[in-house]
N, C-alpha and C positions, 0 to 999 in steps of 0.2 A: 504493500500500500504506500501511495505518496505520501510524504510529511504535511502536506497541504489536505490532506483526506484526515487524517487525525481530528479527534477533538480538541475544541479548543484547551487548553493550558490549566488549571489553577491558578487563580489569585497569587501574585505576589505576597510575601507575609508583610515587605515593607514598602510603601508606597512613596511615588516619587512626588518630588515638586509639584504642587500644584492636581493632584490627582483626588479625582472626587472617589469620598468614601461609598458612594452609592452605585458609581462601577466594578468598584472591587468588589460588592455585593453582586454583580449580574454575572460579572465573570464566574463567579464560585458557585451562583444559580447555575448557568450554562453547563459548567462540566460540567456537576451534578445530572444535569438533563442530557447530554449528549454520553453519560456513562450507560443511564437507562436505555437510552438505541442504542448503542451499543451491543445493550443483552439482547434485544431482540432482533437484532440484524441486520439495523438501521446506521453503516459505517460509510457510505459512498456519496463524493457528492459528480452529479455530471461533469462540471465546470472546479477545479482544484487549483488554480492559478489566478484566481480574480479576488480583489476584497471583498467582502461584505458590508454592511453595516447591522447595530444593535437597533430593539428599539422590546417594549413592552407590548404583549400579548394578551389581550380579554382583559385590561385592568377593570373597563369597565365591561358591564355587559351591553351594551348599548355599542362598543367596541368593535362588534362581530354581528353585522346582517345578514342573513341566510333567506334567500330567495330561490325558491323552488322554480326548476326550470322543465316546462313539459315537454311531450316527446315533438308536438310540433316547432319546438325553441322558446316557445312564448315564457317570459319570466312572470311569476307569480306575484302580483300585489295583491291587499286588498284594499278594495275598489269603494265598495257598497256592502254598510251594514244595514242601512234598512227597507224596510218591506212597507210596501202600499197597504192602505188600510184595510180590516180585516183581519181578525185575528181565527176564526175557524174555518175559514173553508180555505182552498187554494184556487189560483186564475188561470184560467186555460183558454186562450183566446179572446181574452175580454168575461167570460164565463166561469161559476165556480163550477170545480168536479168534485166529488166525494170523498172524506176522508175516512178511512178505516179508523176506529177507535186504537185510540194508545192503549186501552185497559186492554182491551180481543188481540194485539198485538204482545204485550206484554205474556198473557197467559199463553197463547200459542209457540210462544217462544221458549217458555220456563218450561214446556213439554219436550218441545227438542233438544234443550241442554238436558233437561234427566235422560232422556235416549240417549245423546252422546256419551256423557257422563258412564251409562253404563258400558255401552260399547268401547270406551276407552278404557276401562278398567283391566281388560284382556292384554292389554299391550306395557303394562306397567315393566313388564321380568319377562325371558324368554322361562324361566323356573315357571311360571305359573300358569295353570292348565287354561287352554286358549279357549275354553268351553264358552260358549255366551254366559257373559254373569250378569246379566240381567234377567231380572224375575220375567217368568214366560206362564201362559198357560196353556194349559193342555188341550189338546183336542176335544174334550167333554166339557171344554169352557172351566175348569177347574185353575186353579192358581198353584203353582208348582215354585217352589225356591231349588236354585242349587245347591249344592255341599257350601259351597262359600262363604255366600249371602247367609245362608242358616246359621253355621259358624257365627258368621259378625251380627248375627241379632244373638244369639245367643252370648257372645261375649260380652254383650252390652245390655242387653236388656234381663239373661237365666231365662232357662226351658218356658217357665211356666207363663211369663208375659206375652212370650212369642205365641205359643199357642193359641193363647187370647187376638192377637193382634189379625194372626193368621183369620181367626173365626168373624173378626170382626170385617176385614177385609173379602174374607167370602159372600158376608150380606149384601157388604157396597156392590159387590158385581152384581149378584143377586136381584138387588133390589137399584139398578140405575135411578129410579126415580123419586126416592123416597129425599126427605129434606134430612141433613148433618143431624138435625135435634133427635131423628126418628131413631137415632143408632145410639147404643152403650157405649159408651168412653170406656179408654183402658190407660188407667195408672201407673207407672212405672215404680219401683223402689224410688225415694231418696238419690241423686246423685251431685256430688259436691265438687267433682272435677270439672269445670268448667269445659274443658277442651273433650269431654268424655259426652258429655250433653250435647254438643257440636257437632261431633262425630254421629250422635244418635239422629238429630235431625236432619243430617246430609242423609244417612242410610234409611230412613224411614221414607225422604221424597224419594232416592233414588229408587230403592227396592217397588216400590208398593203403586212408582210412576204417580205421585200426587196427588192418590186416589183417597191417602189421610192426611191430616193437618197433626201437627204436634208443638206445643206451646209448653213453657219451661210455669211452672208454680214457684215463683221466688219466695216465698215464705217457706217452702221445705225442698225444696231443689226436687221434686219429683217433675217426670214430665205427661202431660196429658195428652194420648193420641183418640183424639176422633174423627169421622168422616168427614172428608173434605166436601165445603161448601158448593151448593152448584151454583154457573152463573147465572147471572142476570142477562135474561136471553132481550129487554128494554133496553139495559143499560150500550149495547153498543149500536144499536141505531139512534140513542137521544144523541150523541155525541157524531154521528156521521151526518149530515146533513145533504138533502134528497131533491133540494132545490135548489136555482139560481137565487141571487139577490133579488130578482123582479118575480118570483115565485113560480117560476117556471121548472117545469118535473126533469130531471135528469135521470138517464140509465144506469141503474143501478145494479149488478148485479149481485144478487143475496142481500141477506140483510147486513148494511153497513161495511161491505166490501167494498174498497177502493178501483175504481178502474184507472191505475197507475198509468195504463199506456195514453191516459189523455194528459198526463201532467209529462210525460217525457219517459218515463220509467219509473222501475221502483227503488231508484239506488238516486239520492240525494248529496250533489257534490257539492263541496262547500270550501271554502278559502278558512285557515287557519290561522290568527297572528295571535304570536303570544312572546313574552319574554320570560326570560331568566326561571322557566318551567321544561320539563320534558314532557315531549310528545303523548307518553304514555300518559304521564299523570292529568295531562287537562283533557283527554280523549275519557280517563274512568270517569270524569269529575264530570264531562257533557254525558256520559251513558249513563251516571247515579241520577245525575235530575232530571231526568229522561226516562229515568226506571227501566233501562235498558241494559242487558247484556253488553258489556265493551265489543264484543267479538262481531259486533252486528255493526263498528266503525272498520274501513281499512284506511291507510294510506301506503304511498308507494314508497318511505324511505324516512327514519325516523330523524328529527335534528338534535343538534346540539341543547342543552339546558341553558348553557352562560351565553347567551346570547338573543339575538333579535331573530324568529325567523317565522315565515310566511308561506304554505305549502297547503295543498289540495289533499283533503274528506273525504271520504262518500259513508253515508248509511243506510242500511238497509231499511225501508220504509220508516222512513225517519218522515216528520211531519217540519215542513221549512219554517211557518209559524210560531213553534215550538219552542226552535233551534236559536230563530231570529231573537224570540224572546230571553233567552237566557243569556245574550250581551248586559243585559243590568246585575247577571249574579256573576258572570266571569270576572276577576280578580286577575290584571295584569293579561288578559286575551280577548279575543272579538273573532266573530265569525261572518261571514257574509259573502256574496256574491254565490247566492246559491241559484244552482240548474239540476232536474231530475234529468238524472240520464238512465238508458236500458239495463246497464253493467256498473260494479263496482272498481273503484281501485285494486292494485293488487301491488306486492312490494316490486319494486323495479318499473313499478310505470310511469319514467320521469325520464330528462334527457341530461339532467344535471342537477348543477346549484349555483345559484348569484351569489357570490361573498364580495362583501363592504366590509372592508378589515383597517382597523385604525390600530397603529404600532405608535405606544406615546415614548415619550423622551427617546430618542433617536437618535444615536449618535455614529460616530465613520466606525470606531471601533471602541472596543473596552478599556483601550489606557489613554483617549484621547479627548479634550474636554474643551475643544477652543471656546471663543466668543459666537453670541447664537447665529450674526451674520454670515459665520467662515462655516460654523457646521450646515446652515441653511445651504449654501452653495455647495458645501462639497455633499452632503446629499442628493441636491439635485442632479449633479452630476453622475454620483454613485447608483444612485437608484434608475435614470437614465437609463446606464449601459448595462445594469444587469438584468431589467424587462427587457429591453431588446435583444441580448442573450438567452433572457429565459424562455420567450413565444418562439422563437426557432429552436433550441436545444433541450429544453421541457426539462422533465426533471424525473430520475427514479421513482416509480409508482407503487415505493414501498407502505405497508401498511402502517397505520399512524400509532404513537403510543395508549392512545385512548382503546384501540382493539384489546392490550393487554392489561386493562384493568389497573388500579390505583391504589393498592393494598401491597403487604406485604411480598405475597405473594401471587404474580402474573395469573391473569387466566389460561395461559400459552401450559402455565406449569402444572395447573390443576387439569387441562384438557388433558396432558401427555401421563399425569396417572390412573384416567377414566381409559386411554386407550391401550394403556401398558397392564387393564384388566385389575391395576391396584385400585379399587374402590375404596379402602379403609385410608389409603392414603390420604385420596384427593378430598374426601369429609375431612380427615384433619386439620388440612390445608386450607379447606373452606373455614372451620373453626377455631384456624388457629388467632391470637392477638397478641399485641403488645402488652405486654405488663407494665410497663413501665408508665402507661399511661393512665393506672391504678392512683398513682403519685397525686392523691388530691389535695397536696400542700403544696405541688407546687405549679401556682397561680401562674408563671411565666408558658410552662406547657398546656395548660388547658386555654389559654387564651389562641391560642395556634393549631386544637384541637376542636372539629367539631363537635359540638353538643352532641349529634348523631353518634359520631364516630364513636365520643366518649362513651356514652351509652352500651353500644355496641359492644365495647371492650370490657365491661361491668359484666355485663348479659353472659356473654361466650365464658366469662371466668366463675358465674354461677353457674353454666352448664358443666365445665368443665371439674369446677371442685367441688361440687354437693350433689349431681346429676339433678336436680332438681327443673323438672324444663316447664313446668306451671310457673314458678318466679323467671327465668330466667326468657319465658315468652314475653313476660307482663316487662319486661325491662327493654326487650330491644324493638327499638323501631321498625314502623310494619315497612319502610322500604326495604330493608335486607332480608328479602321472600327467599333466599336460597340458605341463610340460616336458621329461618326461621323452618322452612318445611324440612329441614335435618334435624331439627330438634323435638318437632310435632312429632315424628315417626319414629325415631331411636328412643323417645323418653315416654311413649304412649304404654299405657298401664292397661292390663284386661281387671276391666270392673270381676268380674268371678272370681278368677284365680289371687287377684294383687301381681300379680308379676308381669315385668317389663319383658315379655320374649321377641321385641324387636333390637335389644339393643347391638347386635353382630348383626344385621341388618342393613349393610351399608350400597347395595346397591338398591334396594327399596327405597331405603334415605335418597338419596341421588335422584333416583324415580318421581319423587314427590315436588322436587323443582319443576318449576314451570320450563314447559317445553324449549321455549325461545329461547330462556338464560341459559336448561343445559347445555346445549346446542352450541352455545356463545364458547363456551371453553374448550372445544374440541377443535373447533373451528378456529380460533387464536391459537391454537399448537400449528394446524396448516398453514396458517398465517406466519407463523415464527420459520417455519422452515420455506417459506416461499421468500422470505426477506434473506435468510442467508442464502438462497441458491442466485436471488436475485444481483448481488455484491459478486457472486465467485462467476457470474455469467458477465458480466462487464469487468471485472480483473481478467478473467483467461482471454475475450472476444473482444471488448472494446464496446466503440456505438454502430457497430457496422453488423446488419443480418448476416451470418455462416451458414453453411451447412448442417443439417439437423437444428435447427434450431425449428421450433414451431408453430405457425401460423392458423389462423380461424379455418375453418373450408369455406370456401364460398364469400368470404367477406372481401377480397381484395377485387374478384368477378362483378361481385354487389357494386363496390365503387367504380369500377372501370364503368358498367355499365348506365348509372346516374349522371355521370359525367358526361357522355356523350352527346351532343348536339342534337335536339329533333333532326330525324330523316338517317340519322347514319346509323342503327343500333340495325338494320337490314343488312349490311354491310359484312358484317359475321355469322348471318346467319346458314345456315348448311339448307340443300336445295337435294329432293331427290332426284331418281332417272326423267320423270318428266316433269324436270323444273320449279315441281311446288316446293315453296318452302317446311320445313319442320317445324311443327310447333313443339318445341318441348318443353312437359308442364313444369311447373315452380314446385319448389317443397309444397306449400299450403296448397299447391294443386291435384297433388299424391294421392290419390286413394289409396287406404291402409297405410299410410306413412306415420308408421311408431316412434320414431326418433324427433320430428320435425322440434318439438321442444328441447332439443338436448344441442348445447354446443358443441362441436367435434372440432379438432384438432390435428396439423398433418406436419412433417417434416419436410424443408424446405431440400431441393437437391439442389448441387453445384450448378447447374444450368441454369435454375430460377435466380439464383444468387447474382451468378454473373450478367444475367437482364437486366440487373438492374432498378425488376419492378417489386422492389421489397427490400424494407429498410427499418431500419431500429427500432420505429412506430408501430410495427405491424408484427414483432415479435412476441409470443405471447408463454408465459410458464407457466405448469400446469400443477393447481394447490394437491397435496397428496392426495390419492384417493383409487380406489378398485376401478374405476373406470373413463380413467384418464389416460393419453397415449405421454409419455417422456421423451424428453430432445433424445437424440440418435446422435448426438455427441458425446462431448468430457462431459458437460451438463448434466447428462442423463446417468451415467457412473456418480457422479456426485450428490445427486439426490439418495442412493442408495449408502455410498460413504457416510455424509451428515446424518442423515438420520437411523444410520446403525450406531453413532457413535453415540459418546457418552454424554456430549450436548446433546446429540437429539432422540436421547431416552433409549437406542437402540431396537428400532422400529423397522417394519420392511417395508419400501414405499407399493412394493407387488404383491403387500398382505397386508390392506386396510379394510378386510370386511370382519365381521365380528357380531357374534350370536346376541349382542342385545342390539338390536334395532339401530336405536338411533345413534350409537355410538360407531355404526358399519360407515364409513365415510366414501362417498362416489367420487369425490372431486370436485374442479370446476379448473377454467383458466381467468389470468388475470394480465392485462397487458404491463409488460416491462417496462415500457417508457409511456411517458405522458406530456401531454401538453393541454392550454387552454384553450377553450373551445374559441374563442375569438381573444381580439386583443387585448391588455392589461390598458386599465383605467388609473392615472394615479396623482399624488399630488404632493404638496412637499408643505403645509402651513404652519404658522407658531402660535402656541398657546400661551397661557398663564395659568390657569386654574386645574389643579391633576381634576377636580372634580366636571371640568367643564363637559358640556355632551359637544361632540364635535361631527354627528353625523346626524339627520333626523331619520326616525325609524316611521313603516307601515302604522302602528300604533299610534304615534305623536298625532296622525291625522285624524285620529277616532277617538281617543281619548283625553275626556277633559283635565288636565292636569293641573295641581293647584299655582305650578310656577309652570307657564307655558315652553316649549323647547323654541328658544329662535334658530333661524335659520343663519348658521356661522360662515356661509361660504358662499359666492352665486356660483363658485365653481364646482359646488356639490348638488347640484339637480340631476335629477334623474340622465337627462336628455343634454344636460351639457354640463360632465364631467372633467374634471381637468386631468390634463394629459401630461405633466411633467411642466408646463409652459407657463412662464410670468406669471402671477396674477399680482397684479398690484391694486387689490381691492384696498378699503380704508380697513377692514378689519385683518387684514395680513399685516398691513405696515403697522397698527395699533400694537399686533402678537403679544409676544411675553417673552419670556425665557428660555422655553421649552420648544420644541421640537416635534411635530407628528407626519409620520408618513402615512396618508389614505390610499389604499388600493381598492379598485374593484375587479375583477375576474370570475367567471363561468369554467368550472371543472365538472367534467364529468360523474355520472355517477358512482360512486362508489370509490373516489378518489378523495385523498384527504389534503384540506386546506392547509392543516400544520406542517406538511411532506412538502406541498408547494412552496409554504413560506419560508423552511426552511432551505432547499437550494437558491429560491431567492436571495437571502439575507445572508447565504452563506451560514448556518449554523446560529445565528444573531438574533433571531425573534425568543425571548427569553415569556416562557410563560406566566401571569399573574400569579403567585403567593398569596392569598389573603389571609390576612388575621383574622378568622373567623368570628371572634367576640365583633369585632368592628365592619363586619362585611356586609355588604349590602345582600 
C-alpha cells in the first residue's frame, strides 16, 4: 500500500506555534475513525497523491438533506400537505367514491396477521416439526390442536383450563350466532408474571384464530377468556358513505366496500419529511394512530435518523383523509402529496438519493489554521479540483461504517458467529456491555453516554448476574428489540413446572429477532468481506477492467442499446433466409422465465477487454453466497484465501448454504467503482454561529417554527445552487470566523454518502461527537 493510502497520523503530543487545540482534537477523532475502516476493509482511496481538506460531519442534523430520488430521476420534495375540504369521503373526478371503514379494515387485517403468525411459526428452527401449527379443524367440523399448541396451552394455562377453553371454543363454532354474553367464561389460575400473561394472550388469539377474547383481572392477575364479540354488521356502512355531496347514489359494491379502482388503486402513496427520526419509528407511530398493522406501510429504502430526509409511502388501503389528518399529531414530520396508485412500494424502488451535506469549520488540513480569508481561498481552490476529480474518477463503492453497527462489537462479527453455526457465541456478543459504564460516580462519562445506552448497560448486567429477565426487560429500552427478544426466550419460565428449559436455547433466542435485524448481521459479515476483496482487486488490477473480472449480463447490451439514435437500433438486427427481420423477445417477454428477477453475472474475456467497451465502472464483485458466479482470476482464489483465514472466520465462499433458512446466504453483486449520478453542486460560505442553520430543509416550508429559518444564501435555492463561483452576497462578506463547505450530489442507491465524502475530502470529513447530556 502507498504511504499516501494510510490513515491519517495521530495527534502530535506537543503542538506547535500557533496551533489550534480543536484540530488536535479532529486529528485524534480521524485516526480513531479511519482505524474503525480499517477493520472492516475500508483502507483505499482512488486518488492517493492529492490533498484533502477537514471539515465536520452531521454536527447539526439539519446538516444532512436526504432526498429520495425515483426511478424516473424525479427528486422527492414535499410539495402539499393539505387536502380540499372534506374530511370522509375521497374525490374522484370532481365526485366522492366510497370508503371502506377503518374499523372492517382493521379487523380483516388482525385475521390475516393471526394466519401468518401461525404459519410463520413453522419456520422458526429447521429442529422443529414443519407440521402446520396452526389450530385446524377436522373434516367433521370439529377443532383439533397439534402436539405443540396443546403443549403451550398446557404450559400456560394446566390440563384442566385447556379442557375448559377447548369446550368453550367448540360452542362458539357450534353456535356462530349466539351473542359473547350467551357463553360461560373461563378463568384462569392467578398469574403474576407479566411477560407469562403476554405470552397467554398472543396464544389464545393465535391458537383459537380470535374466535375468544381474553382480558387480564388486575386485582388478582387471573385472566378471563370469553367469546369473542361479533361485529356490528351497521357499524361499517354508517362510516362508508353511499352518496355524492349532491346526494347522488354511487356503486357500491357490498356493504361499505370501497371501489378503490375509482380512486386510482388500493395502495396510497404519500411523501414522507421528517427529521432527526428513523424511518421505522415514524412509519409505527403513523400505523399506531391509524390502528394499523406497520406491515401494511412499505417504502423503497430506509434513511438516515441525524438528518433531514424526504422519501415516498405507500399503504395499503390507507384512507388519505386520515393520513392528511395526522400532520397536527406528527412531532418533527409531515406527510403529503398523496396519489392512490394500483401497486405498493417495494425496497429498491428508487433511483437514488439527493444529499445536501454541510461540513462546518473546514479547514486545508489538520495542522493548518491560517486567517479565515486565506483558508476561504485555498478551499475554494481545494474543493474545486477534487469535485472535478471526483465526477470523473468516482470513488471505491465500499460499504459504509454505519453497515457495521456502533457497539462494541460489529455486526460483520456477530453475523460471522450465526454463520460459523456458533449461536451461543453470537447471543453473547449480542449481550455483551461495558462495565465500566456501571461507574455512576463518574459524572464526566455519563455525560458522553446515552441515557439509552446507559440503561442498556444496567439491563444486560441484571441479565447477566441475577438471570433475572422480568427486571432486566422493565430496564432496557424497547429500541434494542434484538436484546430484548434474547432475553424474553432464554429467561421464559413454564408456569407448571417453575423451570426455565429454554435457557441453552440459543438458536430459538436468535429466532425470536425480528427478521430484518437478523438478516442485518449476516449480511455485514458479506459486506466485510466484499470491502477487503474490494482493496486486494484494485492493489493486484489497478482502475482498469482485466480478465475474469465480472460484469452484469445484459447490462452493458441495455446501455448500448438506449443510446442509440431513433432509426439505427434496425441496424443490428439479424434478418432470416427471406429477409424478415427476428424478433427476439426481452427477458419480461419469456414465457416461463424463472430467473428474470435474479441478477446474473459473467467473466469478462481478453477480447472484451481489449475492445475497449468495458471499464472500471462496469466491474462488479460478487457478496459471498451459494449462488453467485467469482472472478476467474487472483480475485476469485482470494475470496477463498480471506475468508478461510482467520480474519474471515475460516468460511468457504463455495459452502454458504446452511440448514437454518435464513442464515443459507444466495449472494448478490455490488459495483466496484462508483460515481454521481450527475454533477456535484457546491459552495464555499462563512459563518459565525456553530448553532446557525445554514441550509433550509423540506420541513422549514410546512412547519410553523417558533424562530423562523431564514434563508442564508441566494446561492442555496433549489434551482440555483452554487457551483464553486464568487458569491459576493452581503451575507458572505458579513460571515464570521468559520468556514463551511455545502455540497449537493445524487448517489445511487444503495451507495453510501460517508464513502463518497470520504474520497472526497481525502479521509477529512471527521464525524459529529455529541455530548449526549447537551445534544439536540
Amino acid at each position: 500500500m502507498d504511504d499516501d493510502e494510510h490513515p491519517p497520523k495521530r495527534a502530535r503530543l506537543s503542538a506547535p506555534e500557533g496551533y489550534d487545540e480543536s484540530l488536535q482534537r479532529t486529528a485524534q477523532v480521524n485516526s480513531d475513525e479511519r482505524e474503525k475502516e480499517a477493520r472492516v476493509g475500508i483502507d483505499r482511496f482512488v486518488v492517493t497523491d492529492a490533498p484533502g481538506f477537514t471539515g465536520i460531519f452531521k454536527q447539526r442534523y439539519t446538516d444532512f438533506l436526504v432526498n429520495e430520488i425515483l426511478p424516473n430521476g424525479q427528486v422527492v420534495h414535499l410539495r402539499k400537505v393539505e387536502l380540499p375540504a372534506g374530511k370522509d369521503v375521497e374525490e374522484v373526478n370532481g365526485q366522492t367514491a366510497p370508503v371502506e371503514s377503518m374499523k372492517h379494515i382493521q379487523k380483516r387485517r388482525l385475521k390475516e396477521s393471526n394466519e401468518e403468525q401461525a404459519a410463520a411459526r413453522s419456520d422458526i428452527s429447521p429442529d422443529v416439526n414443519t407440521q402446520d401449527t396452526a389450530s385446524v379443524e377436522s373434516k367433521e367440523g370439529e377443532f383439533a390442536l397439534n402436539t405443540e399448541d396443546s403443549e403451550l396451552l398446557k404450559s400456560i394455562f394446566g390440563q384442566e383450563i385447556v379442557d375448559a377453553l377447548l369446550a368453550l371454543h367448540k360452542k362458539v363454532l357450534k353456535h356462530p350466532h349466539w351473542k359473547s354474553r350467551d357463553f360461560t367464561p373461563v378463568n384462569s389460575s392467578p398469574m403474576t408474571d407479566r411477560l407469562q400473561r403476554t405470552e397467554a394472550h398472543q396464544a389464545l388469539r393465535r391458537i383459537f384464530e380470535s374466535r375468544l377474547e381474553s382480558k387480564t383481572d388486575n386485582t388478582n392477575g387471573c385472566i378471563k377468556i370469553i367469546a369473542a364479540s361479533k361485529p356490528n354488521p351497521r357499524s361499517n356502512a354508517r362510516s362508508a358513505p353511499t352518496h355524492t355531496a349532491d346526494g347522488k347514489a354511487l356503486q357500491v359494491q357490498g356493504r361499505g366496500k370501497v371501489a378503490w379502482d375509482q380512486l386510482g388503486g388500493e395502495y396510497l402513496h404519500f411523501s414522507l419529511a421528517k427529521e432527526n427520526k428513523d424511518t421505522m419509528e415514524t412509519v409505527n407511530f403513523i400505523a399506531l394512530q391509524l390502528k394499523l398493522n406497520p406491515k401494511y406501510f412499505n417504502f423503497a429504502g430506509t434513511k438516515d435518523r441525524r438528518g433531514v430526509t424526504v422519501q415516498r409511502v405507500s399503504g395499503h388501503r390507507v384512507h388519505r383523509d386520515a393520513l392528511a389528518a395526522l400532520n397536527k399529531r406528527l412531532y418533527s414530520a409531515r406527510v403529503g402529496d398523496f396519489e392512490y396508485q394500483a401497486s405498493g412500494l417495494d425496497l429498491g424502488d428508487l433511483g437514488g438519493n439527493e444529499f445536501t451535506i454541510v461540513l462546518r469549520d473546514c479547514r486545508l488540513s489538520a495542522g493548518e489554521n491560517p486567517d479565515v480569508e486565506r483558508r476561504m481561498a485555498g478551499l475554494e481552490e481545494i474543493v474545486g479540483r477534487r469535485v472535478k476529480e471526483f465526477e470523473v474518477k468516482g470513488w471505491i463503492n465500499y460499504y459504509g461504517l454505519q453497515r457495521f453497527g456502533t457497539f462494541t462489537h460489529g455486526t460483520g462479527t456477530i453475523g460471522l458467529k450465526i454463520l460459523q453455526g456458533n449461536f451461543e457465541g453470537a447471543v453473547d456478543l449480542l449481550l455483551d456491555y461495558n462495565s465500566a459504564n456501571l461507574d455512576h460516580d463518574n459524572s464526566a462519562l455519563r455525560g458522553l453516554i446515552s441515557s439509552d445506552d446507559l440503561q442498556r448497560t444496567e439491563a444486560l448486567h441484571i441479565w447477566a448476574t441475577q438471570r433475572d429477565s422480568r427486571r432486566a426487560l422493565e430496564k432496557l429500552p424497547r429500541r434494542f428489540s434484538a436484546e430484548s427478544s434474547i432475553i424474553k426466550h432464554l429467561g421464559f419460565r413454564d408456569k407448571k413446572t417453575g423451570q426455565t428449559n429454554r435457557t441453552r436455547d440459543f438458536q430459538g433466542a436468535l429466532s425470536q429477532i425480528p427478521r430484518n435485524l437478523r438478516l442485518m448481521y449476516t449480511h455485514a459479515y458479506q459486506s466485510f468481506v466484499w470491502n477487503a476483496v474490494a482493496g486486494k482487486r484494485l492493489e493486484l488490477f489497478g482502475l482498469n477492467a482485466v480478465a475474469g473480472d465480472l460484469v452484469i449480463v445484459g447490462e452493458k447490451e441495455k446501455e448500448q442499446r438506449k443510446s442509440k439514435p431513433n432509426g439505427e437500433a434496425e441496424d443490428d438486427m439479424e434478418v432470416d433466409d427471406a429477409g424478415e427481420i427476428i424478433i427476439k423477445p426481452t427477458a419480461e417477454d419469456s414465457a416461463g422465465n424463472t430467473s428474470e428477477n435474479f441478477t446474473r453475472a459473467r467473466p469478462l474475456s481478453q477480447t472484451e477487454v481489449e475492445s475497449g467497451n468495458y471499464d472500471i465502472f462496469d466491474v462488479v464483485l460478487p457478496l459471498p453466497g451459494f449462488d453467485v458466479e467469482y472472478p476467474s482470476n487472483a480475485i476469485g482464489a482470494f475470496y477463498k484465501d480471506f475468508m478461510g483465514s482467520e480474519r474471515g472466520g475460516g468460511l468457504d465462499p463455495y459452502n454458504m448454504r446452511r440448514s437454518w433458512k435464513d442464515t443459507s446466504l444466495s449472494g448478490d453483486y455490488r459495483k466496484l467503482m462508483a460515481r454521481p449520478l450527475e454533477g456535484v453542486k457546491w459552495e464555499v460560505r462563512r459563518y459565525s454561529d456553530p448553532e446557525e442553520q445554514l441550509v433550509e430543509t423540506d420541513l422549514d416550508k410546512h412547519i410553523d417554527r417558533p424562530e423562523k429559518v431564514e434563508r442564508v444564501s441566494s446561492g442555496m435555492d433549489e434551482d440555483d445552487f452554487g457551483n464553486g463561483e464568487s458569491n459576493e452576497s452581503e451575507d458572505k462578506k458579513a460571515g464570521g470566523d468559520k468556514v463551511a463547505v455545502i455540497l449537493k450530489l445524487q448517489l445511487g442507491s444503495s451507495q453510501y454518502a460517508t464513502m463518497a465524502l470520504r474520497e472526497l475530502t481525502k479521509g477529512g470529513a471527521q464525524s459529529y461527537k455529541p455530548e449526549y447530556a447537551n445534544s439536540r
